[in-house]
CHARMM internal coordinates of N, CA and C (Angstrom, degrees):
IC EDIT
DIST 1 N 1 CA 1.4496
DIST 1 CA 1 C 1.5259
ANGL 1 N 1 CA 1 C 108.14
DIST 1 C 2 N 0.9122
ANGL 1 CA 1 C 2 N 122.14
DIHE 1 N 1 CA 1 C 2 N 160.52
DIST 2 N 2 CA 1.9674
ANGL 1 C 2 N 2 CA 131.78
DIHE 1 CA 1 C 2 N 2 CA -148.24
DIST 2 CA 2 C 1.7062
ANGL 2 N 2 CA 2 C 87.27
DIHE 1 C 2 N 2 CA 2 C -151.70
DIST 2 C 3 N 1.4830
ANGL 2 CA 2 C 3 N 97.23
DIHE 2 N 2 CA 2 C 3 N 119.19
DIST 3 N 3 CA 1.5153
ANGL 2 C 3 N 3 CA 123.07
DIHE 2 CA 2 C 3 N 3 CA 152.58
DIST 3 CA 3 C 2.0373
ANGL 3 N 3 CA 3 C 114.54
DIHE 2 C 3 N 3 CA 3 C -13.69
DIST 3 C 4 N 0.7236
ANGL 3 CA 3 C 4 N 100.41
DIHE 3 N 3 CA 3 C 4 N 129.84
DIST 4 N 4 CA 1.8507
ANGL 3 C 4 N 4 CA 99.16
DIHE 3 CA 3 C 4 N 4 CA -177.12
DIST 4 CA 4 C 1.5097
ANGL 4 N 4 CA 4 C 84.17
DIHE 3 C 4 N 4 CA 4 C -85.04
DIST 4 C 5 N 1.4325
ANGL 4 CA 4 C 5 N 128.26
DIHE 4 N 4 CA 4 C 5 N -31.95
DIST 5 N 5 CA 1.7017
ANGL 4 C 5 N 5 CA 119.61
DIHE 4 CA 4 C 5 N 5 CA -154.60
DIST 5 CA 5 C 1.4612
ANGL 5 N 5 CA 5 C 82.88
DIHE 4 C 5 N 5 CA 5 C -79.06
DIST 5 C 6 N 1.2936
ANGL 5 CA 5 C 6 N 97.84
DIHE 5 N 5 CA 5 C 6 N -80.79
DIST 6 N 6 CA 2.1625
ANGL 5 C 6 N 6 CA 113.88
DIHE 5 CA 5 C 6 N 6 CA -159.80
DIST 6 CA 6 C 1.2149
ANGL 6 N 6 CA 6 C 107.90
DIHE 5 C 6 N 6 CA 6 C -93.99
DIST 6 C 7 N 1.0196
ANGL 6 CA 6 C 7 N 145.96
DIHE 6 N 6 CA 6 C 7 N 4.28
DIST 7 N 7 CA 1.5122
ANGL 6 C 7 N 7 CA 139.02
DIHE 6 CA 6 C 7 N 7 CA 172.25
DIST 7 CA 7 C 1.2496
ANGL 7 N 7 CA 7 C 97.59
DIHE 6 C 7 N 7 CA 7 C 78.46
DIST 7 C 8 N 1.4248
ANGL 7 CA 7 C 8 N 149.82
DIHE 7 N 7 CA 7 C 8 N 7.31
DIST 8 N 8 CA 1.4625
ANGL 7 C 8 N 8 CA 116.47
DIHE 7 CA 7 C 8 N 8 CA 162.16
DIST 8 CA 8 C 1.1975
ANGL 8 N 8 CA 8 C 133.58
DIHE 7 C 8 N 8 CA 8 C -109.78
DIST 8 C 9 N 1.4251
ANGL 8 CA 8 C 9 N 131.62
DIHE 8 N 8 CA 8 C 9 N -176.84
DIST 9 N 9 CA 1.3509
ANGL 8 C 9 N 9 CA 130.57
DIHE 8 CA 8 C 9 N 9 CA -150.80
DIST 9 CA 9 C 1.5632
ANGL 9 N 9 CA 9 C 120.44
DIHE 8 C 9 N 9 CA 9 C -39.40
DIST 9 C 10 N 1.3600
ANGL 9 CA 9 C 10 N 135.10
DIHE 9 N 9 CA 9 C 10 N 138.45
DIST 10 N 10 CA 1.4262
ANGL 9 C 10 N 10 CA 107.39
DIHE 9 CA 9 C 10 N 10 CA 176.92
DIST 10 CA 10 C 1.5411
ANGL 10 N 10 CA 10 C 118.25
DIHE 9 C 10 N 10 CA 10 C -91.80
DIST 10 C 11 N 1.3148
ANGL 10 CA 10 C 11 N 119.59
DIHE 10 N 10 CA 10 C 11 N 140.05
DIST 11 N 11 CA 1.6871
ANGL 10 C 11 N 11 CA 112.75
DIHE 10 CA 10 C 11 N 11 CA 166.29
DIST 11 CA 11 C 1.0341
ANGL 11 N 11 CA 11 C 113.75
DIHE 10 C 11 N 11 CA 11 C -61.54
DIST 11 C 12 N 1.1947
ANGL 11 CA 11 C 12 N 128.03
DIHE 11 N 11 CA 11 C 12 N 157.58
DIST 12 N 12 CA 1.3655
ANGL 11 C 12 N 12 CA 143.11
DIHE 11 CA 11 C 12 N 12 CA 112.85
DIST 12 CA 12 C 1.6278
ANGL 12 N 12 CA 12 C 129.56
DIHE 11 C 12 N 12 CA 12 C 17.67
DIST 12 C 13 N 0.9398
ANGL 12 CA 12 C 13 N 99.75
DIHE 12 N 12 CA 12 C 13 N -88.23
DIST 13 N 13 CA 2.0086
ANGL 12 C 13 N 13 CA 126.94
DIHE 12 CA 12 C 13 N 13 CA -172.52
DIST 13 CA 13 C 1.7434
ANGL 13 N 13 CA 13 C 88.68
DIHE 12 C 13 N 13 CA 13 C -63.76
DIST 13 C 14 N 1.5203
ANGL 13 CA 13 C 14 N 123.50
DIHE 13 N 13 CA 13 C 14 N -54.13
DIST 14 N 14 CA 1.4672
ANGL 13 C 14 N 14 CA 120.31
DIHE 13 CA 13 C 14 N 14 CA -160.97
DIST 14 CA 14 C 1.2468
ANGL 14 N 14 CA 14 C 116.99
DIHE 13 C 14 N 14 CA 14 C -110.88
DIST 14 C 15 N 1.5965
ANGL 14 CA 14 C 15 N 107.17
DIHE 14 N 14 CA 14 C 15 N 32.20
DIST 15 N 15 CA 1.8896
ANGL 14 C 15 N 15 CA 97.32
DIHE 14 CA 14 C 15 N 15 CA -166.05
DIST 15 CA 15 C 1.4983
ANGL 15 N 15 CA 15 C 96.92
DIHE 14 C 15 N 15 CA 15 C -81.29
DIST 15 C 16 N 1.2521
ANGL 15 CA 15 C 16 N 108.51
DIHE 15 N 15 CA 15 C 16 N 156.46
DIST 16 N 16 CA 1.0629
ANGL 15 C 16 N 16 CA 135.67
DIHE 15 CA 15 C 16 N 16 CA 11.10
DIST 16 CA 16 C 1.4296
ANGL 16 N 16 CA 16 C 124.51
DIHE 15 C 16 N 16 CA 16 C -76.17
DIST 16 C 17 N 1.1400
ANGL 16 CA 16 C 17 N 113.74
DIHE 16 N 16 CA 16 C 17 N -16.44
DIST 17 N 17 CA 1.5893
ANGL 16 C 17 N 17 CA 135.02
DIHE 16 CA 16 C 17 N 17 CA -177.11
DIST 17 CA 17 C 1.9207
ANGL 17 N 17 CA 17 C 116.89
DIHE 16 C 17 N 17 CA 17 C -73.12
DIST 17 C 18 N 1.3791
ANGL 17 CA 17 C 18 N 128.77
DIHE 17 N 17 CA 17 C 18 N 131.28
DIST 18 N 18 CA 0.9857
ANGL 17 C 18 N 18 CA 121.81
DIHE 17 CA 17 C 18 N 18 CA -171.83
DIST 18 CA 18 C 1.9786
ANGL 18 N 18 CA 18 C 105.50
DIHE 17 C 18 N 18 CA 18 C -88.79
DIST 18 C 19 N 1.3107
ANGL 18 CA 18 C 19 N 110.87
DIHE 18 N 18 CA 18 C 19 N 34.65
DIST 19 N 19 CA 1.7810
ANGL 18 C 19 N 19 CA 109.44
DIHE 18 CA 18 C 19 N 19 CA 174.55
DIST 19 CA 19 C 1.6916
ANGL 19 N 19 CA 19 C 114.05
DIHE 18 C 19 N 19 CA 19 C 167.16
DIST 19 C 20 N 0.6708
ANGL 19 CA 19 C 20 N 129.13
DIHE 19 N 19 CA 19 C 20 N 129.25
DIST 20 N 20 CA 1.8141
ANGL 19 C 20 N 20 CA 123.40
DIHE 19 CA 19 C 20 N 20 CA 156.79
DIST 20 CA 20 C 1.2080
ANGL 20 N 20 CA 20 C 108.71
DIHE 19 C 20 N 20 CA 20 C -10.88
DIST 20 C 21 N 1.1142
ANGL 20 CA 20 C 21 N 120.25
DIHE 20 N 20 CA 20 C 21 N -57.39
DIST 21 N 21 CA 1.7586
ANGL 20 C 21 N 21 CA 114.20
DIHE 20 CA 20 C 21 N 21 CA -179.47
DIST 21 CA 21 C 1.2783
ANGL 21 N 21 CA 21 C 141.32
DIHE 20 C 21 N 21 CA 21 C -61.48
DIST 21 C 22 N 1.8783
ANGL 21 CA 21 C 22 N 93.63
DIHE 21 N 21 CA 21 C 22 N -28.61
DIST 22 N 22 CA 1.7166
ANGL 21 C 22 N 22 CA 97.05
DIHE 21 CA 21 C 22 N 22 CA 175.01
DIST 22 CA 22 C 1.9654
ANGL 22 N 22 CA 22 C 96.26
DIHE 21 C 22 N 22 CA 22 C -93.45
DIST 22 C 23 N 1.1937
ANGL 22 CA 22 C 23 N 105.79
DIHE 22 N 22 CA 22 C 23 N -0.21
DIST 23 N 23 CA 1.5354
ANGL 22 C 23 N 23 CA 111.16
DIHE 22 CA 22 C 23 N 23 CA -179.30
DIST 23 CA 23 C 1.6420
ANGL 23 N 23 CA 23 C 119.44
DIHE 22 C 23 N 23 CA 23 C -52.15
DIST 23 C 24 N 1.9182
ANGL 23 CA 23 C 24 N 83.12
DIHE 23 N 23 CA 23 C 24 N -36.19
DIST 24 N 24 CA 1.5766
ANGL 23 C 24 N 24 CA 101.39
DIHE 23 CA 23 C 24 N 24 CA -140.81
DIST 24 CA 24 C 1.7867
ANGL 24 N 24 CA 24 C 90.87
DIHE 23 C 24 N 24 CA 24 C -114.18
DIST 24 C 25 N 0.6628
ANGL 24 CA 24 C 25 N 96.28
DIHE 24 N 24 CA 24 C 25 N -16.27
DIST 25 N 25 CA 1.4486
ANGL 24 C 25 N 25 CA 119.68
DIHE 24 CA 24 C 25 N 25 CA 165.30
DIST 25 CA 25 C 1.4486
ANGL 25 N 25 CA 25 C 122.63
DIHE 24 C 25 N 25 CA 25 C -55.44
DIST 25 C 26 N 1.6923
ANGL 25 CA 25 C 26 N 110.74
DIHE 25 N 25 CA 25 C 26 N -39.81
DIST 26 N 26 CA 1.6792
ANGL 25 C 26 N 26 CA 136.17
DIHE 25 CA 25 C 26 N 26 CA -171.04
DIST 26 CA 26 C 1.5548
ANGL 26 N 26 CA 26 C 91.25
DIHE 25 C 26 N 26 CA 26 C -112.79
DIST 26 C 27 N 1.0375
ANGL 26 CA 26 C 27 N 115.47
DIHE 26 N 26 CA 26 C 27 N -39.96
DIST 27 N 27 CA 1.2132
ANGL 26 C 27 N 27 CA 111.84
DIHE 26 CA 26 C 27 N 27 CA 173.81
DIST 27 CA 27 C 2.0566
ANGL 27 N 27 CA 27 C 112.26
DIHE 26 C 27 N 27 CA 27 C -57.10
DIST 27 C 28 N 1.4198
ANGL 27 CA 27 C 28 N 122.24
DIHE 27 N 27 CA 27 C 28 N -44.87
DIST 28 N 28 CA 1.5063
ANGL 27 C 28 N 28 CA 137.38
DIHE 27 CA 27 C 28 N 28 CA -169.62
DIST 28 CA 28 C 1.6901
ANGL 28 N 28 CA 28 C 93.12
DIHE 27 C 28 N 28 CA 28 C -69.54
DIST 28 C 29 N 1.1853
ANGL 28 CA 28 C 29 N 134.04
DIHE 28 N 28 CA 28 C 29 N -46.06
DIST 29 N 29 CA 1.0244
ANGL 28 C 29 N 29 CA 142.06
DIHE 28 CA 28 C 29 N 29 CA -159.41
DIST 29 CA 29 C 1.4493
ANGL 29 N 29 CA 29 C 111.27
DIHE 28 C 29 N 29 CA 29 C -93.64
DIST 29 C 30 N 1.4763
ANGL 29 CA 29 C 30 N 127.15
DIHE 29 N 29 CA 29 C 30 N -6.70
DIST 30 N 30 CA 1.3338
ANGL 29 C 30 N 30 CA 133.33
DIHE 29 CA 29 C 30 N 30 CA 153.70
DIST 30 CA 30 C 1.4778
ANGL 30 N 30 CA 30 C 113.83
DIHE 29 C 30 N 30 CA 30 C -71.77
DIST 30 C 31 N 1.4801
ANGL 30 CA 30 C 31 N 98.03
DIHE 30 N 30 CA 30 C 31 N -55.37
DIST 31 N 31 CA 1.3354
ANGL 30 C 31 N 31 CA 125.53
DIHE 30 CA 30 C 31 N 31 CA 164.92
DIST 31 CA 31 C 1.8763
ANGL 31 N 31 CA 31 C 119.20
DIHE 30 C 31 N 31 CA 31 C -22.82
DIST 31 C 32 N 1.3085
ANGL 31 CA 31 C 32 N 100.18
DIHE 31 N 31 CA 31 C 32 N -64.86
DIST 32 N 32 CA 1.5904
ANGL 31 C 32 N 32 CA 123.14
DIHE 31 CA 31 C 32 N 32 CA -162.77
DIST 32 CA 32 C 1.6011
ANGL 32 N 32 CA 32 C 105.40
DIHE 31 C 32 N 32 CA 32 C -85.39
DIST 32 C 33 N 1.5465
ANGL 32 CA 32 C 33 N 109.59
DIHE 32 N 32 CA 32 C 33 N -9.75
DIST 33 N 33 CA 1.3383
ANGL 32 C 33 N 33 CA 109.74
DIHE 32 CA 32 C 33 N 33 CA 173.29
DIST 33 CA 33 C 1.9131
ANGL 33 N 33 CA 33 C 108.90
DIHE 32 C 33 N 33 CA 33 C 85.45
DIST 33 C 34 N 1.4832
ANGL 33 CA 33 C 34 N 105.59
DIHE 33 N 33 CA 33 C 34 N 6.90
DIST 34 N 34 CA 1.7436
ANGL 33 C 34 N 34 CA 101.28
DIHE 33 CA 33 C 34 N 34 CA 168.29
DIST 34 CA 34 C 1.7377
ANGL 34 N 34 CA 34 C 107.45
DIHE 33 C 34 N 34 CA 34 C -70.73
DIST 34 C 35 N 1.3831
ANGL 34 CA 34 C 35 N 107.70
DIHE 34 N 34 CA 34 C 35 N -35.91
DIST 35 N 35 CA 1.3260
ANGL 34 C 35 N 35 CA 103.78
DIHE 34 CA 34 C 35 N 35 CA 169.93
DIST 35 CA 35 C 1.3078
ANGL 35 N 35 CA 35 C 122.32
DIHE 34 C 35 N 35 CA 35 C -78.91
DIST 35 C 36 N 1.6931
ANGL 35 CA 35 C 36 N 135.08
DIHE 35 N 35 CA 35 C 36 N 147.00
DIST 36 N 36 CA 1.2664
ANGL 35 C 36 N 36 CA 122.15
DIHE 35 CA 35 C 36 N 36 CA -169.62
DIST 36 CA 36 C 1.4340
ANGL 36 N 36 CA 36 C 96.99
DIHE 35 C 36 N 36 CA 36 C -166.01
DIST 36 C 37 N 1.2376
ANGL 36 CA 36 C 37 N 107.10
DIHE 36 N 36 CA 36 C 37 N 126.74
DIST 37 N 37 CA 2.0559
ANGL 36 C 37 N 37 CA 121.33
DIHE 36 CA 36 C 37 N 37 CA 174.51
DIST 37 CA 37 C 1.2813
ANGL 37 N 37 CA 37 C 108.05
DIHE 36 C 37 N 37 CA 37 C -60.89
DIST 37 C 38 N 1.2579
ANGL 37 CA 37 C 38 N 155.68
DIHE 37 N 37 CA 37 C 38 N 103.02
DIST 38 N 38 CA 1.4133
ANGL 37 C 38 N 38 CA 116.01
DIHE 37 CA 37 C 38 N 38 CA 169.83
DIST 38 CA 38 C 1.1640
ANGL 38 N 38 CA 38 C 117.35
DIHE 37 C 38 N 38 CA 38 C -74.98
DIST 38 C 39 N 1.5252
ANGL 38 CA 38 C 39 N 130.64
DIHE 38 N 38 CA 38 C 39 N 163.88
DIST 39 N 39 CA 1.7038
ANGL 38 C 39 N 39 CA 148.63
DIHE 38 CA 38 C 39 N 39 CA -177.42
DIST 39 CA 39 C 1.3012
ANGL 39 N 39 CA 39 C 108.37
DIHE 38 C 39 N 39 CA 39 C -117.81
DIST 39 C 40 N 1.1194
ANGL 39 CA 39 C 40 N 110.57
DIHE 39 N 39 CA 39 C 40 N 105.86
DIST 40 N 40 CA 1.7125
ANGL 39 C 40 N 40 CA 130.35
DIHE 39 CA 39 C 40 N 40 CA 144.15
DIST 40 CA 40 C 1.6083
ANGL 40 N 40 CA 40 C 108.24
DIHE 39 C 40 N 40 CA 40 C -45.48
DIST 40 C 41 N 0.9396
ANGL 40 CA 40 C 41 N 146.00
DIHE 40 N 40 CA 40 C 41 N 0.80
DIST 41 N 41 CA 1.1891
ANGL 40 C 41 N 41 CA 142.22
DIHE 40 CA 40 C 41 N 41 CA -138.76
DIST 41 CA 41 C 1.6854
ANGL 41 N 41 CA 41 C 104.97
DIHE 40 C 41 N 41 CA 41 C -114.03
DIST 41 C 42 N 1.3662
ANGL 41 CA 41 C 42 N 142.93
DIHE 41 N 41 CA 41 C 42 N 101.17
DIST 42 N 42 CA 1.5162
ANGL 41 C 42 N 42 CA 133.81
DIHE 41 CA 41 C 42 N 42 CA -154.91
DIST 42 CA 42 C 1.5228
ANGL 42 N 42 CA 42 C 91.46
DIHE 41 C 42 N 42 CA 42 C -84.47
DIST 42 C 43 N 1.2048
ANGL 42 CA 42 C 43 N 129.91
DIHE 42 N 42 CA 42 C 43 N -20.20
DIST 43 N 43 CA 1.3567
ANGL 42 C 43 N 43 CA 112.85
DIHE 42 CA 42 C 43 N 43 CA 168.47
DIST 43 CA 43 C 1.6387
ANGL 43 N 43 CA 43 C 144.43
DIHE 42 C 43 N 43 CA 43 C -32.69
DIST 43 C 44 N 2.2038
ANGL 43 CA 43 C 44 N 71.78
DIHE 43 N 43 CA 43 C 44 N -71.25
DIST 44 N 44 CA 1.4432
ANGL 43 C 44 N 44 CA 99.91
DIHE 43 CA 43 C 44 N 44 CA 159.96
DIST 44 CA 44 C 1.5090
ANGL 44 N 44 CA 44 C 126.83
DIHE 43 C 44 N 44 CA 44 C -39.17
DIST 44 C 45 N 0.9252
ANGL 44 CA 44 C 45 N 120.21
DIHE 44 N 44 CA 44 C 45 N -41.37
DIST 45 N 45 CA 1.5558
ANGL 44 C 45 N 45 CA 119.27
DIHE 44 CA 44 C 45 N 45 CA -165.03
DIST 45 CA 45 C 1.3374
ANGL 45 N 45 CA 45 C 86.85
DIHE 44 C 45 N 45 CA 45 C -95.55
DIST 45 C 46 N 0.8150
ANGL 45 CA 45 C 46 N 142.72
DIHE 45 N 45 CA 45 C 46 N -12.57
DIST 46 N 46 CA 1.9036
ANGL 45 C 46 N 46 CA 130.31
DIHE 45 CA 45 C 46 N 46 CA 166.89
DIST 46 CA 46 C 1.4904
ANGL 46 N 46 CA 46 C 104.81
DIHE 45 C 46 N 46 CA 46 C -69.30
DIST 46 C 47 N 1.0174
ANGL 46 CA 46 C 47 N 122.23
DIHE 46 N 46 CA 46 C 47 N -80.37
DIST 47 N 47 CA 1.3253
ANGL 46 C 47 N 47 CA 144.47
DIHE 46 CA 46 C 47 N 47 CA 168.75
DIST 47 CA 47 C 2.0725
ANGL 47 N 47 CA 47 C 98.26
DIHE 46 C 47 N 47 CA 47 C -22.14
DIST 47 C 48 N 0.9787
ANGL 47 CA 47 C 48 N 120.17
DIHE 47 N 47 CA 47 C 48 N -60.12
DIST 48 N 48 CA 1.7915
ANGL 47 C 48 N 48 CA 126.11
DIHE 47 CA 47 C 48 N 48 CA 175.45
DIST 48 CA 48 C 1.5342
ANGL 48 N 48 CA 48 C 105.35
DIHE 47 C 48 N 48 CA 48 C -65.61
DIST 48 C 49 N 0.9394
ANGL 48 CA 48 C 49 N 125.47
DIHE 48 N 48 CA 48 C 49 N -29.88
DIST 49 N 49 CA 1.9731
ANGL 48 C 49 N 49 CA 136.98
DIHE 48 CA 48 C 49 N 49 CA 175.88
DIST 49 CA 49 C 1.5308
ANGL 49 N 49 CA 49 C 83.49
DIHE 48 C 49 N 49 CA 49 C -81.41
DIST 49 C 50 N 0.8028
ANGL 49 CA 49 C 50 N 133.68
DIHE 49 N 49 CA 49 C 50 N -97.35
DIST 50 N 50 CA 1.6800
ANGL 49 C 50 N 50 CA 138.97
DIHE 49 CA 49 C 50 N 50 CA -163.44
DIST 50 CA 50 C 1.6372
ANGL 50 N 50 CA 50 C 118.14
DIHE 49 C 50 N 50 CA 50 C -34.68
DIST 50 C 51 N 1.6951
ANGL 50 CA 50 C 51 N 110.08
DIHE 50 N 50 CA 50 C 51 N -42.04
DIST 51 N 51 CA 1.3758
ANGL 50 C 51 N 51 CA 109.65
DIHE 50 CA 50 C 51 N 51 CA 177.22
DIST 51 CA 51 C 1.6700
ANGL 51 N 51 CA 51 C 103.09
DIHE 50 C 51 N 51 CA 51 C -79.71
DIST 51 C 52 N 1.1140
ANGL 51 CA 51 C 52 N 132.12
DIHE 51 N 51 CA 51 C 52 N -32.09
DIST 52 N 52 CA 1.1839
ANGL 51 C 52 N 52 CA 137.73
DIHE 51 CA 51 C 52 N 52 CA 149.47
DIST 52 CA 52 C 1.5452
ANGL 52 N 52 CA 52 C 138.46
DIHE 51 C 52 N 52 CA 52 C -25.40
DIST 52 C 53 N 1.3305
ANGL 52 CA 52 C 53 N 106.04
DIHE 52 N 52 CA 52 C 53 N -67.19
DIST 53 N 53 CA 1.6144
ANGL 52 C 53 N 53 CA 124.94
DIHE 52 CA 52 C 53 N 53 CA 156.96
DIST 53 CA 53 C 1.4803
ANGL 53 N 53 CA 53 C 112.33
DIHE 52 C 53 N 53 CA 53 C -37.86
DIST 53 C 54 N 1.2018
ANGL 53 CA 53 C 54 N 101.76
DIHE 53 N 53 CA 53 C 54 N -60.89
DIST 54 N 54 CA 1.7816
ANGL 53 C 54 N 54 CA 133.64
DIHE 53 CA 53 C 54 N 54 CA 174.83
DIST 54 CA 54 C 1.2015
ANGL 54 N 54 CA 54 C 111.65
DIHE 53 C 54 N 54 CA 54 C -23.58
DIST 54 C 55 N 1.8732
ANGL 54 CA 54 C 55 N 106.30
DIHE 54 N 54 CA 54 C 55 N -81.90
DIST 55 N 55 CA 1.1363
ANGL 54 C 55 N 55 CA 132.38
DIHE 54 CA 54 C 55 N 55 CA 155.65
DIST 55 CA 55 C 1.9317
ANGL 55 N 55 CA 55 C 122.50
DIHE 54 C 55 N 55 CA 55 C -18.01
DIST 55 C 56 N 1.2959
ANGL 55 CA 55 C 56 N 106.55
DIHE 55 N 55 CA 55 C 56 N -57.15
DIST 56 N 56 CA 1.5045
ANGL 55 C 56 N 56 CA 131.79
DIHE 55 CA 55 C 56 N 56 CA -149.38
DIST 56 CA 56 C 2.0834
ANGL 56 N 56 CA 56 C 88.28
DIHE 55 C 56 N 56 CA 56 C -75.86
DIST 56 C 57 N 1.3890
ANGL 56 CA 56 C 57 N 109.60
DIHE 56 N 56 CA 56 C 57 N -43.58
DIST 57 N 57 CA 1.5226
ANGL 56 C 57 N 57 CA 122.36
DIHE 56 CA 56 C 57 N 57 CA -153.76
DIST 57 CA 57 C 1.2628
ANGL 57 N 57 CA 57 C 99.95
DIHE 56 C 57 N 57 CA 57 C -107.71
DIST 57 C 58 N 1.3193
ANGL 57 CA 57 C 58 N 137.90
DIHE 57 N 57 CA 57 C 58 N -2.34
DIST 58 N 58 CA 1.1390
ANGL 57 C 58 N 58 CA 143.91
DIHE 57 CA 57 C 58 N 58 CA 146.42
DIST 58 CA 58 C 1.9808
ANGL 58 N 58 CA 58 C 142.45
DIHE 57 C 58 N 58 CA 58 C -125.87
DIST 58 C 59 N 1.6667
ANGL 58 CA 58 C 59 N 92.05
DIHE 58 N 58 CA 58 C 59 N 47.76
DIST 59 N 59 CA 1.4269
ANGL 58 C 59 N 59 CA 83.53
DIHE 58 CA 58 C 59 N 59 CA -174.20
DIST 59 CA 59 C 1.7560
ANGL 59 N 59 CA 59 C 134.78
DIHE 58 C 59 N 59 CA 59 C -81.68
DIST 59 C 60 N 1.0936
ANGL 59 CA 59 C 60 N 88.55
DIHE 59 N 59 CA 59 C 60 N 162.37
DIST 60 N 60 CA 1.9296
ANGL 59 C 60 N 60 CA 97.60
DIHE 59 CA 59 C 60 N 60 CA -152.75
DIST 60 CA 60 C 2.2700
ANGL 60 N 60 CA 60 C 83.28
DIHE 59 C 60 N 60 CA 60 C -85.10
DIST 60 C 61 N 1.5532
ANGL 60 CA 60 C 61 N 86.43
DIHE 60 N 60 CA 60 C 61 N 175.29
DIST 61 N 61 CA 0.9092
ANGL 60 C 61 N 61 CA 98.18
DIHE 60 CA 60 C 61 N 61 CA 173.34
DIST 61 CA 61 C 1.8202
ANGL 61 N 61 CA 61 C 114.80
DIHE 60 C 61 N 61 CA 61 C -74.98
DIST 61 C 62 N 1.1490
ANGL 61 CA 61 C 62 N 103.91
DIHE 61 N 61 CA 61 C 62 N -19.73
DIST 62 N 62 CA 1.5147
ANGL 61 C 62 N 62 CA 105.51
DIHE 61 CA 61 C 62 N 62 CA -173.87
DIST 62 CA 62 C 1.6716
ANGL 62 N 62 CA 62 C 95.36
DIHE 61 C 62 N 62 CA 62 C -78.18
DIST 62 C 63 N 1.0535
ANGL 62 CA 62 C 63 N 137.59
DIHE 62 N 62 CA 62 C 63 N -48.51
DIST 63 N 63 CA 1.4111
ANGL 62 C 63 N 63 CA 142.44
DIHE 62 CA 62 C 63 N 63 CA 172.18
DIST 63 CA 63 C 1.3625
ANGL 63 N 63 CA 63 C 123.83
DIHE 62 C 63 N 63 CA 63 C -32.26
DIST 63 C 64 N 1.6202
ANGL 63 CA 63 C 64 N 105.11
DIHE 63 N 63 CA 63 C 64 N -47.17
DIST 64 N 64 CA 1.7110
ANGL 63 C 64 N 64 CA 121.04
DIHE 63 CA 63 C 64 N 64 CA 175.62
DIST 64 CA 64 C 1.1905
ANGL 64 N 64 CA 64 C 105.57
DIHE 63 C 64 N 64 CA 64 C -59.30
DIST 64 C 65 N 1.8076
ANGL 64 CA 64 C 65 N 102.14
DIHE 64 N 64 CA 64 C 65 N -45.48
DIST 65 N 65 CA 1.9781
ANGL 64 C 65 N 65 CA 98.98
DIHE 64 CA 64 C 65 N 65 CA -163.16
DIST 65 CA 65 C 1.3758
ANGL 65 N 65 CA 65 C 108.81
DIHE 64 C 65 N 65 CA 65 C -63.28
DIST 65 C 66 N 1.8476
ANGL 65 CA 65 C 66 N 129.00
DIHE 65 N 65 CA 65 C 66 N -15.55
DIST 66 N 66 CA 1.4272
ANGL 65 C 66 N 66 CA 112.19
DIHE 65 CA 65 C 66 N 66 CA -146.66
DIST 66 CA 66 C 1.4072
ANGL 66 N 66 CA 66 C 82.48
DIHE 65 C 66 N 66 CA 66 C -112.26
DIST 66 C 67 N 1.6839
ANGL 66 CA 66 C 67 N 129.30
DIHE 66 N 66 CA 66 C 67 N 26.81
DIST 67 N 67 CA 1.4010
ANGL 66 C 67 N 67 CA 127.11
DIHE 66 CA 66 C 67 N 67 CA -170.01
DIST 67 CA 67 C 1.9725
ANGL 67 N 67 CA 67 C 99.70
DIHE 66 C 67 N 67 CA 67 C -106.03
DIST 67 C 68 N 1.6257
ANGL 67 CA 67 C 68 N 104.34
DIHE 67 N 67 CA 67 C 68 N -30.28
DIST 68 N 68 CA 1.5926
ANGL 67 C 68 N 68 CA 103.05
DIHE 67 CA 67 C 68 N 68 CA 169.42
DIST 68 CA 68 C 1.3075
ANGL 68 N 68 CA 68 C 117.72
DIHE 67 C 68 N 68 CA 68 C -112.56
END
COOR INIT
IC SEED 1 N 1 CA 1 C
IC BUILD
């Protein structure tokens, strides 16, 4: 089995990953939202439209700052 990050061998201790680094690496990118489940779910996407709207018609001061 071959690293999902770098393609090389996988260890032991971190498989699927061949080190802590490409670990943490898949780990940052779950994190940051590059990784993403998709949902079949018609709920879901109500619920993401709605917190959205939400969002849009009430923004905070912390919201403005992360706009410049």
């Amino acid at each position: 089995m071959s690293c999902p990050i770098c393609q090389k061998d996988a260890v032991q201790k971190y498989r699927p990953f061949c080190s802590k680094r490409c670990a943490d690496i898949d780990l940052g990118k779950w994190m940051s939202g590059q990784y993403a489940v998709a949902s079949t779910r018609e709920e879901d996407a109500e619920e993401v439209m709605d917190a959205l709207e939400e969002a849009l018609s009430n923004p905070t001061d912390d919201d403005a700052s992360k706009l410049h």
